[in-house]
N, C-alpha and C positions, 0 to 999 in steps of 0.2 A: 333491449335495443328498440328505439322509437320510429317510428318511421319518416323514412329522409325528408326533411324538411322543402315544402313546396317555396319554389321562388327564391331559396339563398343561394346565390350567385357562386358557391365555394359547393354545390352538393348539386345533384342531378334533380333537375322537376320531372317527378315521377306523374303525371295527372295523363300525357297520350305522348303516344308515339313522335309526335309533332313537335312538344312541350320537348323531349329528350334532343333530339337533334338539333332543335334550337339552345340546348343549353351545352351541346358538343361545340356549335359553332361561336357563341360566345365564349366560352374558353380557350379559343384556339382565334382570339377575334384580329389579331396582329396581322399571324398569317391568312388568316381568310380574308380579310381587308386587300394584304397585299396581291393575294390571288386574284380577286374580282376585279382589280385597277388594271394588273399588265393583263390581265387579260380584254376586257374595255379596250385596252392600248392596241393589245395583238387583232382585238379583230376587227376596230373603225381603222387599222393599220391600212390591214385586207380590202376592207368594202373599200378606201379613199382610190385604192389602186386604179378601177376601172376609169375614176373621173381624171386622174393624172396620164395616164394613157389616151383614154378621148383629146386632152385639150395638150398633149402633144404632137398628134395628127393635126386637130385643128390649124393649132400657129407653124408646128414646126415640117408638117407633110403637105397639106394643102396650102397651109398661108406662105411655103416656101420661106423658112426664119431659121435658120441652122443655130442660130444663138436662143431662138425660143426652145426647138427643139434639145438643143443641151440643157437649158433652162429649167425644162419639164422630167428631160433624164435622169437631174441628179435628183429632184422633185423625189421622183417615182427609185431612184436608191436608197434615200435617205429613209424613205418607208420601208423598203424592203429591210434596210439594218433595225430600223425600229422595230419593224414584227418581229425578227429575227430576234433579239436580245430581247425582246418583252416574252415571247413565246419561251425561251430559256426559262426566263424569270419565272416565267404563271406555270410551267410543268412542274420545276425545280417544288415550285410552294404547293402548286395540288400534292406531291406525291407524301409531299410532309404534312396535308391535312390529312390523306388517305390513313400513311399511317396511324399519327394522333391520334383521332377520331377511335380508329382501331385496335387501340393496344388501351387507349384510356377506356374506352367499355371493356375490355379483360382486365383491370385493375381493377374495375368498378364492382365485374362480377366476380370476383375472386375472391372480394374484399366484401360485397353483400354475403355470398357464399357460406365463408366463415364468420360471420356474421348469426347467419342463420343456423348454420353447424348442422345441430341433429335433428331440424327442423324441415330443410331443405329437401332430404330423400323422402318427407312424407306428406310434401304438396306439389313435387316438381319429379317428371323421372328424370333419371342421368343421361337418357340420351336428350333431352331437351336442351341443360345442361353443356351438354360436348356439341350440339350443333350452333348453339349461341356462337362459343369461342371457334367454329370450323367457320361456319355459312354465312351467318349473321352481321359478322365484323368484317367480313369484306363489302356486303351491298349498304351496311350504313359509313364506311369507308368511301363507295364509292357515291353515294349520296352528296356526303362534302366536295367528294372530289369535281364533282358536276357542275357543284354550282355555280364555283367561276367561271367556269365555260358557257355557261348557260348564264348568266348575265351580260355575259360579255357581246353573245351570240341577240338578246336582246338590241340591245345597244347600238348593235354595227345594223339588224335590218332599219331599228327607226331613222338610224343615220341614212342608209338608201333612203327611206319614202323619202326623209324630205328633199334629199339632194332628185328623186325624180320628180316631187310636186313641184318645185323650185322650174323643172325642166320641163316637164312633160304634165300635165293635172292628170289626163287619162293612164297614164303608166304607175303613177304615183299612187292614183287609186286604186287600180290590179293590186299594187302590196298592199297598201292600206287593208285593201280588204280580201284579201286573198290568204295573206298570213293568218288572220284569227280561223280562216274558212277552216283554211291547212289543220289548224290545230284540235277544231271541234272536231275534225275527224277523225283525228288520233286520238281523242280524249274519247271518243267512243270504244273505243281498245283496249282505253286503262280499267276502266271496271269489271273487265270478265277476267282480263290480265290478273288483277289484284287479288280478288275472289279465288281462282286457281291458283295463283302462288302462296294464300294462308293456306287452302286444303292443302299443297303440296307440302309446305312445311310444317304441317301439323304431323302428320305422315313421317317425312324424312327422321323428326325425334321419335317417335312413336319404334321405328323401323331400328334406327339407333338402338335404342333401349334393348329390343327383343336381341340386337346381335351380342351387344354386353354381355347379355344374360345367359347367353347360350354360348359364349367362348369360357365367363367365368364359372359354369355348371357342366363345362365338357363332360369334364370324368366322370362326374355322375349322371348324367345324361345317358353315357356308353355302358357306365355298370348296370342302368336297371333298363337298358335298351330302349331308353325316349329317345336317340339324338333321332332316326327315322321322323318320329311326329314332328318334335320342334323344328327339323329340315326343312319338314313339309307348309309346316307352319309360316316359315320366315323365307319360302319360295312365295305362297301365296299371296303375302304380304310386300315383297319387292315384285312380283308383277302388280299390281295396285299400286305401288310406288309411280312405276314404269308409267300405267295409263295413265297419272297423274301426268306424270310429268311430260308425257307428250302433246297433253290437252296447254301445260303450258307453252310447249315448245310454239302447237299449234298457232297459237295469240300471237306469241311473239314472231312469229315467221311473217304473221299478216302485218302487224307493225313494223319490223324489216321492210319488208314488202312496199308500207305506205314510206317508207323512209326514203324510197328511193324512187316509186311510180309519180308520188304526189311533187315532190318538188320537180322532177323534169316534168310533169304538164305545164305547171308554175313556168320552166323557162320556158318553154316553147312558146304557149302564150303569149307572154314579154318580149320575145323575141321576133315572132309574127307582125306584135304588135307596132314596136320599136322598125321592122323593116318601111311597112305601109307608112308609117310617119314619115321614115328619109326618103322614099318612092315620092311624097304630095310635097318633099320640101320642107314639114315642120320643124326637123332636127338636121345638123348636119351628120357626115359622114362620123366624125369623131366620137360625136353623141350618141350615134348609134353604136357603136364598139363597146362606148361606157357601158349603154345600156343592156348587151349582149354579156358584160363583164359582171354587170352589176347582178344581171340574173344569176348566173353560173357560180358567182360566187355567192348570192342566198342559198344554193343549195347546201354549203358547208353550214351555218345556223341554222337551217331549219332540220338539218336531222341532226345536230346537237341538241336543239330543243327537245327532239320527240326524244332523244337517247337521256335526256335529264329526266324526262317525267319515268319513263320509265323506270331508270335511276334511282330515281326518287324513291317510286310504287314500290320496289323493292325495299330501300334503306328505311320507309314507314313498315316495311312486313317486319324485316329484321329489330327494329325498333318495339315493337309492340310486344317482341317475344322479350326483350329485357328487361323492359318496362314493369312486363307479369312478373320477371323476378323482382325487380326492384318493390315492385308493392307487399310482398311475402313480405310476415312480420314471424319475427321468433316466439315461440310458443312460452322461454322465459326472457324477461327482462329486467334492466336494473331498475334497481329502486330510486325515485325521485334526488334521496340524500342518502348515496351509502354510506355506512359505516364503517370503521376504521379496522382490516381486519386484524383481532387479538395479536397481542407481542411475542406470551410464553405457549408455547405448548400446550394442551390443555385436550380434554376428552372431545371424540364427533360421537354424537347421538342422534340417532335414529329413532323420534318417540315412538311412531307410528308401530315398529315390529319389536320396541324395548331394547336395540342394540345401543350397547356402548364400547367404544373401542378407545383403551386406552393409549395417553400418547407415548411413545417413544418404545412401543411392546408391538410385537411379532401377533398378531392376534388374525383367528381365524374360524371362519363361517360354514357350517353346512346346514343343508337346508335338504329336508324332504321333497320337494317341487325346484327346481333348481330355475323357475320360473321367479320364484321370490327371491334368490338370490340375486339375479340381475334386479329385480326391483326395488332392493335395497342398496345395493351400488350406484344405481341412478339415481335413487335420493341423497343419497351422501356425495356425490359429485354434481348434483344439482343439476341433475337432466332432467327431470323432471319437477314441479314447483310441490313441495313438500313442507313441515316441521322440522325438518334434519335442520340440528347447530352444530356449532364448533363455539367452546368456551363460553355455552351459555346465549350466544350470537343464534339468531336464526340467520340460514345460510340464505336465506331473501333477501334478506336485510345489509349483505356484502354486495359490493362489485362483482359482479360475474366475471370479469377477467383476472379479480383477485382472487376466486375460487379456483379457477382456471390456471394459474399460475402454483397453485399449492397443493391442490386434489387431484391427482392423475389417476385417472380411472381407467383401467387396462384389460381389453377383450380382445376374444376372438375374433371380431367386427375388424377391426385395427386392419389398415392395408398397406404392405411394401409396396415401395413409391417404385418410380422408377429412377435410376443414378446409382452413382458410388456407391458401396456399402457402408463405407464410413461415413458418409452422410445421412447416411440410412438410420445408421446406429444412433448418431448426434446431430438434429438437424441443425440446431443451432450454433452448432459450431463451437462448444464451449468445455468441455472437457478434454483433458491431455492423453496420448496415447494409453497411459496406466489405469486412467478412468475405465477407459473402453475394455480391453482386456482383462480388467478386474469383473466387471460385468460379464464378459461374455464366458468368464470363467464361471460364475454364480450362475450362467443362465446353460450352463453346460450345450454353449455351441461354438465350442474353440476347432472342436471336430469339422464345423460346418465352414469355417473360415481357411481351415487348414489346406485343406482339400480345393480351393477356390485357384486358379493361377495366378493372380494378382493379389490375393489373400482381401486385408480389408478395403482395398486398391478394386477390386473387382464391380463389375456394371451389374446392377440388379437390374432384372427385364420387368416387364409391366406384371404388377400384382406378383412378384417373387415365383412366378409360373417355375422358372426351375428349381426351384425348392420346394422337399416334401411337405405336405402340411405339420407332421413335426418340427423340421428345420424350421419353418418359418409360426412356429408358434416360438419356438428356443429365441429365435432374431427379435420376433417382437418383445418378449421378455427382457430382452439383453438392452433393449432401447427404452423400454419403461427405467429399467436399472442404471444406466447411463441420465436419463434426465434426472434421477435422484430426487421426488418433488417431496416435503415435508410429509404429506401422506399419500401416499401408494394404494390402491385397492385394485388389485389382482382378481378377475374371474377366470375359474378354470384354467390358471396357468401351464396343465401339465397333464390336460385330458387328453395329445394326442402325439404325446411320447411314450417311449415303452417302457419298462418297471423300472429298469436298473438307471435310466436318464432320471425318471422322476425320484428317484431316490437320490441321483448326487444333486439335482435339484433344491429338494426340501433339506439337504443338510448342508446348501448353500445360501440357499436364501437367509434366511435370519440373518446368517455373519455380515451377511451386503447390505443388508437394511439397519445393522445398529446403532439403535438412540434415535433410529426414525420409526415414525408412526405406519404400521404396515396392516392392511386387513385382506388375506384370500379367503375369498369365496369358493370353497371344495367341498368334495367327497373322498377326497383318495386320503387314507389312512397314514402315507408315506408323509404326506403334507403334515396332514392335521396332528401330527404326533410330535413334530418339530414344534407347533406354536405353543407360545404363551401362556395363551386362554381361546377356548374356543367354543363357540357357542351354537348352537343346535334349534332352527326353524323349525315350525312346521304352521300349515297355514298362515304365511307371512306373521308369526309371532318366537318370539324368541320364548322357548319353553324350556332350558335345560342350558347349564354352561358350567367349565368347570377345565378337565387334562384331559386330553385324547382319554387316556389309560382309564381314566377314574368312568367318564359317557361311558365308556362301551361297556362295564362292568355297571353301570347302575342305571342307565336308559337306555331298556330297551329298542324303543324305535331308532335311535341314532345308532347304536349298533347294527340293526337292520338295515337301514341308509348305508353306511361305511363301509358296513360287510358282505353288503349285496345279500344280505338275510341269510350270510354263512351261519354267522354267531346266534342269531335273533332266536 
């Protein structure tokens, strides 16, 4: 997989934080158009209020005009239904860019995610990961969500200056220059602001990860009596959270703070100033109400202003942490011009250790280091970039989703989701009830189903936590066997059931796999007795292959292996 294309309009620009939000907000350009206009509408809606109110007093209370003053009434309703039905309008479409914005970056990362696959857990931890989709997708959410407001809030103060330059030069000046003052002095706030909220999210993933780690390692944490440390561990770690996080609270308190100390100096000010003008005569009565209106209501945009930057400071934090995902590249990728993969069935080989596993035969691996056997199951599934072909083909030289599609490589590693069982079993939704059952038969956990009260109807919890680590070695078996892929390669499918499972096991499997390509990777004698042909590692080289019966009676070291150096 190459990395996402900078600048195509149909793919996120990965180059900053900046470059992503801007290609959220051209995606979504309809609604954020319409957002910025009613909003524009809803708040020179607002600011016109003060002036239609002055020059109502003017003609209709002091110039004694009861027709003027109806005149200027319906004036000042007809705005008020327009804020009203524009403010409808601009909420209605923020909340649809909030979400947008927010749900299109969890498609994004879901979709990089698997993308990156076996790659991801070895540049990025999972709690970084699960704070993107927690933390992340709301403040770049609310990033968009700001900005029409914060346009809008532009818009209606430049509208005041001029309507006070128009009226007043010295009042008009106070805005003019008093808004940018207002802002330099919030903008002093965003840089220790910003700074504290990366260390604090750096931290909160960090913090994440450790808790993962230590709900998924309870029980053994409790058997060799760590959980005390790691308690201690991930105490010390959420107070350093904590002081983080009050260091931002602190920032942000004092911008609160300027949000509501700075704009009331701002009126008072104008208000002071605007009285002394109607006292010497410059303005009248009416003019001065505008101008007492005109302040009172800059106070509504200018702490939308500062609550944008802020806004903002945040949806650039959360942006940067996606961005790091988006730049990750997969350790393999396709080839320029894949190739078409093979028709018939045909041998996977492995030159590197001499394996050859023939097609449509039950064949099976043990291995002295059981370190080489994963290593050769990831070159034959193409986890890692290797020689292994299929028909002659280097598997480089395929589509990786067309390996992916036909190679299912099946470990311990493998996690129950959370949902249905039967979804569990099938994710994709493709096999008939008989499928499933026929599997779970071969995977001898009909037991495990039985016993369920909804049977395969029943809700699996996060990571199959109420299943024993047997059950849920049986379940993921029973799900490798359900997707049925051309070749199958099974590690250790049956290291942590007990004899008499692993025995209806091995003299189920073969009959579930026939005419398909099948290869486990074991030690258990139950297993390797059942297979076809089985072959015998040692120092990642295949040195020995032949019948269970025949190895144990004429190589010794795999008897030793198999037999736990009963036999040897």
């Amino acid at each position: 997989m190459r990395p996402l294309p900078v600048g195509d309009p149909g793919t996120p620009d990965h180059r900053s934080a900046t470059h992503y939000l801007i290609w959220l907000a051209r995606r979504a350009w309809p609604s954020m158009t319409g957002a910025v206009l009613l909003a524009i509408i809803w708040m020179v809606a607002q600011a016109l209020m003060p002036a239609v109110i002055g020059r109502a007093i003017d003609v209709g209370i002091a110039g004694r005009d009861p027709d003027g003053l109806l005149h200027w009434g319906l004036v000042l309703l007809g705005l008020g239904v327009l804020q009203a039905a524009a403010g409808v309008g601009r909420h209605r479409l923020a909340v649809f860019n909030f979400l947008a914005s927010s749900y299109r970056t969890i498609q994004l990362t879901v979709e990089r995610a698997n993308q990156l696959g076996a790659t991801l857990p070895k540049r990025l931890a999972a709690g970084e990961v699960v704070s993107i989709g927690t933390a992340d997708i709301s403040h770049i959410g609310a990033a968009l969500d700001i900005t029409a407001r914060g346009t809008g809030a532009v818009v209606a103060i430049a509208t005041i200056t001029v309507i006070l330059l128009a009226t007043s030069v010295p009042l008009g000046l106070v805005v003019l220059i008093g808004v940018p003052l207002l802002m330099a002095v919030v903008g002093l706030l965003i840089r220790p602001l910003h700074r504290q909220q990366e260390e604090y999210r750096d931290q909160q993933g960090t913090l994440t990860t450790r808790a993962g780690d230590i709900v998924a390692g309870l029980r053994v944490l409790r058997g060799v009596g760590g959980e005390p440390v790691f308690s201690a561990r991930y105490r010390t770690e959420s107070q350093d959270l904590r002081k983080r996080g009050m260091r931002v609270a602190g920032i942000e308190s004092y911008l609160e703070a300027a949000q509501i100390l700075l704009p009331g100096v701002f009126v008072v000010l104008v208000t002071w100033l605007g009285a002394r003008f109607a006292l010497r005569g410059d303005i009248t009565a009416g003019q001065l109400v505008a101008f007492y209106g005109y302040t009172a209501f800059l106070v509504s945009p200018l702490r939308t202003l500062t609550e944008a930057i802020e806004k903002i400071t945040r949806g650039h934090v959360g942006a940067q942490r996606v961005v790091r995902l988006f730049t990750l590249t997969p350790e393999l990728s396709d080839p320029d011009r894949p190739r078409e993969w093979p028709r018939s069935d045909a041998e996977l080989v492995d030159p590197e250790s001499g394996l050859v596993v023939a097609p449509g035969r039950f064949t099976a691996l043990a291995a002295a280091d059981p370190v080489d056997a994963v290593a050769i199951a990831d070159r034959l599934g193409r986890y890692t970039d290797s020689e292994a072909s299929y028909a002659g083909v280097p598997l480089r030289e395929l589509a990786l989703t067309s390996v992916r599609e036909r190679i299912l490589v099946a470990d311990n590693n493998a996690a129950l989701f959370t949902g249905r069982l039967r979804a569990e079993l099938d994710p994709h939704d493709r096999a008939d009830d008989e499928t499933v059952e026929a599997a779970l038969v071969a995977a001898s956990a009909t037991d495990i189903v039985a016993a369920l009260p909804d049977g395969v109807d029943a809700v699996v919890a996060e990571r199959g936590r109420e299943f024993s680590g047997g059950q849920q070695q049986r379940l993921r078996l029973a799900r490798a066997l359900v997707a049925d892929p051309q070749i199958l390669i099974l590690v250790e499918p049956t290291s942590a059931v007990d004899a008499h499972t692993e025995a209806r096991i091995a003299g189920q499997l073969g009959p579930a796999r026939a005419g398909r390509t099948t290869l486990v990777c074991t030690t258990s004698p139950l297993v390797l007795d059942r297979a076809d042909r089985v072959f015998f590692v040692e120092d990642g080289k295949v040195v020995a292959e032949g019948g269970h019966r025949e190895l144990v009676a004429t190589e010794p070291r795999y008897a030793a292996v198999v037999t736990r150096g009963e036999e040897a």
